[in-house]
C-alpha positions as a Markdown table, in Angstrom:
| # | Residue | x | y | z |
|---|---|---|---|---|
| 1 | Unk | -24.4 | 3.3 | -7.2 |
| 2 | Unk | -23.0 | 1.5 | -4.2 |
| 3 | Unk | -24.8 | 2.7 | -1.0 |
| 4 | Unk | -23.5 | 1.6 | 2.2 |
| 5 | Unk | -25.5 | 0.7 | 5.6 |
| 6 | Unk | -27.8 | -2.0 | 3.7 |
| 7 | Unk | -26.6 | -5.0 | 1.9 |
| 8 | Unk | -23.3 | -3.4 | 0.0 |
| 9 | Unk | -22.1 | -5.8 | -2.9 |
| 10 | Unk | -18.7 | -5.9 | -4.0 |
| 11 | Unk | -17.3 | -8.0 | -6.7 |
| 12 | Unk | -15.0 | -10.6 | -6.5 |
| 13 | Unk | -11.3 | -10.2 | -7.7 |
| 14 | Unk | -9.6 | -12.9 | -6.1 |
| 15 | Unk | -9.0 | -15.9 | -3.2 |
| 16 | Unk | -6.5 | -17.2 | -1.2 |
| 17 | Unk | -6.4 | -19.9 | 1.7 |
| 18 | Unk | -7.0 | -19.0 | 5.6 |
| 19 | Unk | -4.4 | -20.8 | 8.0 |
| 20 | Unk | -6.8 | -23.6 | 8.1 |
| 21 | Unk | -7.0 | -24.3 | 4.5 |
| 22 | Unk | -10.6 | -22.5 | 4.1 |
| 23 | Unk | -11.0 | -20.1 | 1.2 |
| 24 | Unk | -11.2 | -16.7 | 1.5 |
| 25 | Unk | -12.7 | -14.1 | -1.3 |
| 26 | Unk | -10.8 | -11.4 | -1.7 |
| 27 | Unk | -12.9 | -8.5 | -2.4 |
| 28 | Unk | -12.5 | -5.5 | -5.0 |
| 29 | Unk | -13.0 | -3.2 | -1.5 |
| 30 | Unk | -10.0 | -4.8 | -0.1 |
| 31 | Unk | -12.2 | -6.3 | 2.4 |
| 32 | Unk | -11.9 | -10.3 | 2.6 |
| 33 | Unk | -14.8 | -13.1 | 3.3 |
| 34 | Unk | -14.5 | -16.6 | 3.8 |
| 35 | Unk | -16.4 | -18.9 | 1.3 |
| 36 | Unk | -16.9 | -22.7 | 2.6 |
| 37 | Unk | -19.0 | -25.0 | 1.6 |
| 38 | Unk | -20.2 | -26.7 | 4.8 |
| 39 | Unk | -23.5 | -28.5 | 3.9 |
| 40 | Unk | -26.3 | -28.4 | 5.1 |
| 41 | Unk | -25.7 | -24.8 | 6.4 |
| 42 | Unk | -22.9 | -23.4 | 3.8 |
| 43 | Unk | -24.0 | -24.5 | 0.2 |
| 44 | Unk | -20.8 | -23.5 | -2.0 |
| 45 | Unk | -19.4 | -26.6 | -4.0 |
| 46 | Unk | -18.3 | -24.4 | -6.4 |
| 47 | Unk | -14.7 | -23.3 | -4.2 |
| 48 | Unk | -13.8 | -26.7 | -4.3 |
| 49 | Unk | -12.4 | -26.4 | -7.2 |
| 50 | Unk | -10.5 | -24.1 | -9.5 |
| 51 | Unk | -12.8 | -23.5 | -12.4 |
| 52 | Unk | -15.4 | -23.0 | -9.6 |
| 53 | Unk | -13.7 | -20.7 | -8.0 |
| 54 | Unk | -12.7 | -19.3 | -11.8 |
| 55 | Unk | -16.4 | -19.1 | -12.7 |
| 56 | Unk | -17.5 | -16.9 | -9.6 |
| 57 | Unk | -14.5 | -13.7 | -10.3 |
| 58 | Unk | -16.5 | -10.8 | -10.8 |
| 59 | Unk | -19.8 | -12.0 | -9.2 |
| 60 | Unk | -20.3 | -10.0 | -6.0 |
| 61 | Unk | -20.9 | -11.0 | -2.0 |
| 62 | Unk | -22.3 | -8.8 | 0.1 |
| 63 | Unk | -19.6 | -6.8 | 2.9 |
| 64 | Unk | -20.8 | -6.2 | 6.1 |
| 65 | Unk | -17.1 | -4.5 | 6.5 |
| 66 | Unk | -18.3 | -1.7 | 4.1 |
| 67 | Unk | -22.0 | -1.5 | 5.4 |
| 68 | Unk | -20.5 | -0.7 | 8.6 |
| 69 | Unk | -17.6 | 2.1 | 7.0 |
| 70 | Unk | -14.6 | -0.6 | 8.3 |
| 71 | Unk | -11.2 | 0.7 | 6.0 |
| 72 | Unk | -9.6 | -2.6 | 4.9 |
| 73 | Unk | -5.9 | -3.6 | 6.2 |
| 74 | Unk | -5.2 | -4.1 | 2.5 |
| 75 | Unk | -4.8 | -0.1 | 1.8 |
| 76 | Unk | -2.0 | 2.0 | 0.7 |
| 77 | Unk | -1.8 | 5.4 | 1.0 |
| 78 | Unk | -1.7 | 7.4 | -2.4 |
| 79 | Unk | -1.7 | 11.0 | -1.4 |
| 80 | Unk | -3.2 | 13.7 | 0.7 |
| 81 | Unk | -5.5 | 16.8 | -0.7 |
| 82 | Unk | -4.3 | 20.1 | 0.3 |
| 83 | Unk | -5.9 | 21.7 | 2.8 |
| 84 | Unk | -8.9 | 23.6 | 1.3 |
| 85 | Unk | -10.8 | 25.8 | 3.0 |
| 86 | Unk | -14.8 | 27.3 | 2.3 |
| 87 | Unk | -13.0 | 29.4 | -0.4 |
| 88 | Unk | -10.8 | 26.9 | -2.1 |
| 89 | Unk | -12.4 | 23.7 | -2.0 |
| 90 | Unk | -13.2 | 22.3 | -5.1 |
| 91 | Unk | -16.6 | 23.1 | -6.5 |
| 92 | Unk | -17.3 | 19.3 | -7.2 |
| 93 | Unk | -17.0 | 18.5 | -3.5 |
| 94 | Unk | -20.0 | 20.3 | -3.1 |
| 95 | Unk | -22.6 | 18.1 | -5.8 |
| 96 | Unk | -23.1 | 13.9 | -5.4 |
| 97 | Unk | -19.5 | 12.9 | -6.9 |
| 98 | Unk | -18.0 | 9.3 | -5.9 |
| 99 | Unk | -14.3 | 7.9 | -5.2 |
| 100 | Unk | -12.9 | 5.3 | -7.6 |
| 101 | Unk | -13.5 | 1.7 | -7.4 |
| 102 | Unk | -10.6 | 0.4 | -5.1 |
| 103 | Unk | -10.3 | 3.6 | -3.6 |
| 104 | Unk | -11.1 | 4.7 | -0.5 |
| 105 | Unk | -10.8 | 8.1 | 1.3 |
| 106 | Unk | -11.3 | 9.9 | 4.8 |
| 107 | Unk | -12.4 | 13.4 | 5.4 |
| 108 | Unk | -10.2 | 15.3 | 7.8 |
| 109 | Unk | -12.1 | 18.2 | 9.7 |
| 110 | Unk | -8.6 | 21.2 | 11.3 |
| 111 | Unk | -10.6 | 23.5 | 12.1 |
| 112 | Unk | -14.7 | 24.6 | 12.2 |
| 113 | Unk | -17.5 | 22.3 | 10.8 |
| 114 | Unk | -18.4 | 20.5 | 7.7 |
| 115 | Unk | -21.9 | 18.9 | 7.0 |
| 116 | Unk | -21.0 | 15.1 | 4.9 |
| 117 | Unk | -24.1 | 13.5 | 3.3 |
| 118 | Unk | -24.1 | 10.4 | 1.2 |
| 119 | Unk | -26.3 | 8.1 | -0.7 |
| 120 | Unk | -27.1 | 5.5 | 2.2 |
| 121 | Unk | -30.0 | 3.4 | 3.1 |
| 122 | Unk | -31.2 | 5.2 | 5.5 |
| 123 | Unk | -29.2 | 8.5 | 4.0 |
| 124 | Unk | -26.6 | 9.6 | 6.0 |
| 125 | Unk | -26.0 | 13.5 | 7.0 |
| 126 | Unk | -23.6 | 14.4 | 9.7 |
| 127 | Unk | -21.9 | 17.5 | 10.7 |
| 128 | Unk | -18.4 | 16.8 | 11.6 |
| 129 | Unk | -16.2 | 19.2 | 13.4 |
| 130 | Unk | -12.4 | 20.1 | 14.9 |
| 131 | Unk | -10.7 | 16.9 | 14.9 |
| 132 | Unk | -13.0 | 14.9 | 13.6 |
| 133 | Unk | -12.6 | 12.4 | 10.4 |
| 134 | Unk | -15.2 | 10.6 | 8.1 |
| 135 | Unk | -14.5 | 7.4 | 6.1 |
| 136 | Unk | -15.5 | 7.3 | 2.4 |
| 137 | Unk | -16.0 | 3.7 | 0.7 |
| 138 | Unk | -15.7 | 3.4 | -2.7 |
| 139 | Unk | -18.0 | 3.8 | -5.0 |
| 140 | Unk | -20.4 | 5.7 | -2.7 |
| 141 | Unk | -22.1 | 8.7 | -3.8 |
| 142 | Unk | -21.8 | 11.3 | -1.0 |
| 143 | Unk | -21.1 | 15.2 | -0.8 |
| 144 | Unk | -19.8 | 18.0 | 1.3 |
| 145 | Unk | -21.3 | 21.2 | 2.4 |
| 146 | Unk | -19.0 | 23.7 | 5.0 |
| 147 | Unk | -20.9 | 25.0 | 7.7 |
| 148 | Unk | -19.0 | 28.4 | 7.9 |
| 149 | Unk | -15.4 | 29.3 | 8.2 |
| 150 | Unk | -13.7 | 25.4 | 8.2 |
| 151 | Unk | -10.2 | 23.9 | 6.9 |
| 152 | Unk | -10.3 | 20.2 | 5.7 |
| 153 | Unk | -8.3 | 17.9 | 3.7 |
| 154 | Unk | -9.4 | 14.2 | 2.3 |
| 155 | Unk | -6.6 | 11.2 | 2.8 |
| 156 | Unk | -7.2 | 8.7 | -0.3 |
| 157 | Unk | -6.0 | 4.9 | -0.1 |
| 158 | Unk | -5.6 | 2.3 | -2.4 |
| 159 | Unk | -6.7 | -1.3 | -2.2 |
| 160 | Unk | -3.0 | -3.1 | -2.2 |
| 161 | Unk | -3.2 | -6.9 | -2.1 |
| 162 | Unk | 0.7 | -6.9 | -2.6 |
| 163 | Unk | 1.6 | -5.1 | 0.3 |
| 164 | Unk | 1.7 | -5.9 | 4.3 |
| 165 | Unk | -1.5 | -4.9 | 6.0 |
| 166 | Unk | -0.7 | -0.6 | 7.0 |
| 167 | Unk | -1.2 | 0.0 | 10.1 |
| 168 | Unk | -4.9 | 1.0 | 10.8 |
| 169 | Unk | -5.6 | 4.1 | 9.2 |
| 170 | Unk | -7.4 | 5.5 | 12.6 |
| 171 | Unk | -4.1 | 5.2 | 13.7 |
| 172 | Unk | -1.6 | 6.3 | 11.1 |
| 173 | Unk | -1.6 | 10.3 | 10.6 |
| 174 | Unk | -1.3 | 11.7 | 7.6 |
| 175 | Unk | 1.3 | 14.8 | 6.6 |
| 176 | Unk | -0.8 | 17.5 | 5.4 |
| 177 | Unk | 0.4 | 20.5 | 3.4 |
| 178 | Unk | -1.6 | 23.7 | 3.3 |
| 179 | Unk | -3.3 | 24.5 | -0.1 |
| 180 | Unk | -1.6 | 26.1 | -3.2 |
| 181 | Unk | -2.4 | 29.3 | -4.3 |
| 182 | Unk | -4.6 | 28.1 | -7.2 |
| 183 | Unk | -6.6 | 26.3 | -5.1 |
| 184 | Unk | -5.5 | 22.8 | -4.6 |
| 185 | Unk | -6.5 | 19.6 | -6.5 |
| 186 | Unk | -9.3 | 18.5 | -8.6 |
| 187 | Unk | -12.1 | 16.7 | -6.6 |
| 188 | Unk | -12.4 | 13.3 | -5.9 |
């Protein structure tokens, strides 16, 4: 289980060169980290070359963008959840569950107040309410409990190496249609 706020590894699933000619990892959170070898305080021979590099795909680097909840540039959005309510939201929102592997997603709080706990080091529990929104990394056990009458919908994005950088998801609203009369979409 991935747990965010202390020392959050994610593999490697590519590289690409900086502006300067540095390496860069590209991360499977979408996140990117530089990767020099600058003896004797960067020991990294192995991105000088390309079976190095090779050798190292799949092998994981810590994040501090995900230990501190920072949505990657690299994201495209996939699709908004209805918005559920007390009644209709899913009953797997309401046990540990976790979003996909390249997927992240944001909590979106319309009206009254939602309690969001998940699998951290220290564990996090927060009560989020009118207006407010909560990022959800990948990979990171977490749950949701309403705290009375409340209507909520959670954004999901996809790591998307191929497109230009969205703009920042703080920024960028999301359409959100009210729920179906069966009840909306399965859970994360």
């Amino acid at each position: 289980m991935a747990e965010y706020g202390v020392g959050v590894e994610r593999p490697i699933t590519g590289y690409h060169q900086d502006e300067v000619g540095d390496w860069v990892a590209e991360l499977e959170c979408g996140h990117n980290q530089h990767v020099r070898h600058r003896p004797p305080f960067q020991l990294r021979a192995w991105v000088l070359d390309p079976e190095g590099r090779a050798a190292r795909l799949g092998t994981t680097l810590e994040c501090p963008l995900c230990e501190r909840v920072e949505m990657p540039d690299a994201l495209r959005w996939v699709r908004t959840t209805p918005i559920w309510d007390q009644d209709t939201m899913p009953a797997g929102l309401r046990q540990a569950h976790r979003i996909a592997a390249g997927i992240w997603g944001r909590i979106v709080v319309h009206d009254g107040r939602l309690r969001f706990a998940a699998a951290a080091t220290p564990a996090i529990e927060i009560e989020l309410g009118a207006g407010a929104t909560h990022v959800i990394p990948p990979g990171v056990e977490h749950e949701v409990e309403p705290l009375g009458a409340v209507r909520f919908a959670v954004e999901f994005f996809a790591v998307d190496r191929g497109r230009q950088p969205y703009e920042r998801a703080e920024r960028r609203r999301v359409e959100v249609r009210e729920p179906a009369d069966e009840g909306g979409d399965p859970a994360c």
